[in-house]
FIPAMI-954544 format. One line per field, with one value per residue (C-alpha): residue in one letter; x, y, z negated; residue number from 0. Coordinates in Angstrom, 1 decimal. Layout:
r = (A / ...)
xx = (X / ...)
yy = (Y / ...)
zz = (Z / ...)
k = (NUM / ...)
// end
This chain:
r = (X / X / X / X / X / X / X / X / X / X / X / X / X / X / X / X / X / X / X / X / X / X / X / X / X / X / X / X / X / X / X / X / X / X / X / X / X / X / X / X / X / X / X / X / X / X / X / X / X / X / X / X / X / X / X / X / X / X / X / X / X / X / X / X / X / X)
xx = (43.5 / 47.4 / 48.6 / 51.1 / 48.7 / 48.2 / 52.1 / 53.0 / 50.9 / 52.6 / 55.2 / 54.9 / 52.7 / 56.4 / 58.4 / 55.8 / 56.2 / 60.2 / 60.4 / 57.9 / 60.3 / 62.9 / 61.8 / 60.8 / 63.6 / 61.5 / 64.8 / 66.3 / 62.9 / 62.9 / 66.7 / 65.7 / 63.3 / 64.9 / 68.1 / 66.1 / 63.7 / 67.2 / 67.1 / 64.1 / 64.7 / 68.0 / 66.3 / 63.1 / 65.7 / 66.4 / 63.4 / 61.0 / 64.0 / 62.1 / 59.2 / 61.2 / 60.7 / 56.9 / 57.5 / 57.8 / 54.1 / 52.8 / 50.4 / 52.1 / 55.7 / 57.1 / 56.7 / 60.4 / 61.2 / 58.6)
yy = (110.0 / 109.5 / 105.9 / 107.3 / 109.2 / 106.5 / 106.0 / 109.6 / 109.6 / 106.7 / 108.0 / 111.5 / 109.6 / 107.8 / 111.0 / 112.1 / 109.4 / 109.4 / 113.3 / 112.9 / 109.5 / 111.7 / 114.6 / 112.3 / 109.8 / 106.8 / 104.7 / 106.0 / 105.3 / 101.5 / 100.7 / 101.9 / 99.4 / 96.9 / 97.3 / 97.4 / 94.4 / 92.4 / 93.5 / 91.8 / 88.4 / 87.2 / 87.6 / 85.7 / 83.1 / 81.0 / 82.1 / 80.0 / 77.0 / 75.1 / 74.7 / 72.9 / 69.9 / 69.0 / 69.3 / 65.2 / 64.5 / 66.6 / 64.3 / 65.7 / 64.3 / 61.5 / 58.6 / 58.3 / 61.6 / 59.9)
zz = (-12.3 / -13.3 / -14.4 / -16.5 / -18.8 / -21.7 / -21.2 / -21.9 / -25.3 / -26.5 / -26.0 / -27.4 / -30.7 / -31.0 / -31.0 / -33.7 / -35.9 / -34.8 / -36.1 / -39.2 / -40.3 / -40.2 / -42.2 / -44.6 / -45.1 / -45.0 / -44.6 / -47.1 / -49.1 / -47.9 / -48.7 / -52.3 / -52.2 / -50.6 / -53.7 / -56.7 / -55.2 / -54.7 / -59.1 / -59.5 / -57.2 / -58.8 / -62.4 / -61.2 / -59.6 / -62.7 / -64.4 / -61.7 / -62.0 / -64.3 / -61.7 / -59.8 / -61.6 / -61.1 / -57.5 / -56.9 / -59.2 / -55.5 / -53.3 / -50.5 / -51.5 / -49.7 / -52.4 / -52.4 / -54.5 / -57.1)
k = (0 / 1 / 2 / 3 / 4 / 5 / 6 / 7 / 8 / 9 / 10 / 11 / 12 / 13 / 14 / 15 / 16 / 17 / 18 / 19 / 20 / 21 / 22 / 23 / 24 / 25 / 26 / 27 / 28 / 29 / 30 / 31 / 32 / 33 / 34 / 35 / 36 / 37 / 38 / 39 / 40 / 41 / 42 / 43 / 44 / 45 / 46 / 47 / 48 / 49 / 50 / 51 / 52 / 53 / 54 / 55 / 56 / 57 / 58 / 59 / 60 / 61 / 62 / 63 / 64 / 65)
// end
């Protein structure tokens, strides 16, 4: 029985999924993502500001911030 058997499939799954990712351009998929997401964050930013304010009526706030 060789040791190195489940090794070598991992490692030939990995040059698999290494050649299919490239043929595919998943990177160039997920920085797409990744830029228009940053479009939809700064927007939501001052949107969810206003929340900010019912944060101190919490139980879980120190009674300081009340």
């Amino acid at each position: 029985m060789d040791i190195f058997g489940p090794s070598l499939r991992l490692w030939r799954l990995l040059a698999q999924v290494l050649t299919i990712v490239g043929q595919k351009q998943v990177s160039l998929i997920a920085a797409g993502v990744a830029f228009f997401g940053m479009f939809a964050v700064f927007p939501a930013s001052p949107q969810s500001s206003p929340f900010l304010g019912f944060w101190p009526i919490l139980p879980s706030c120190p009674t300081s911030w009340r």
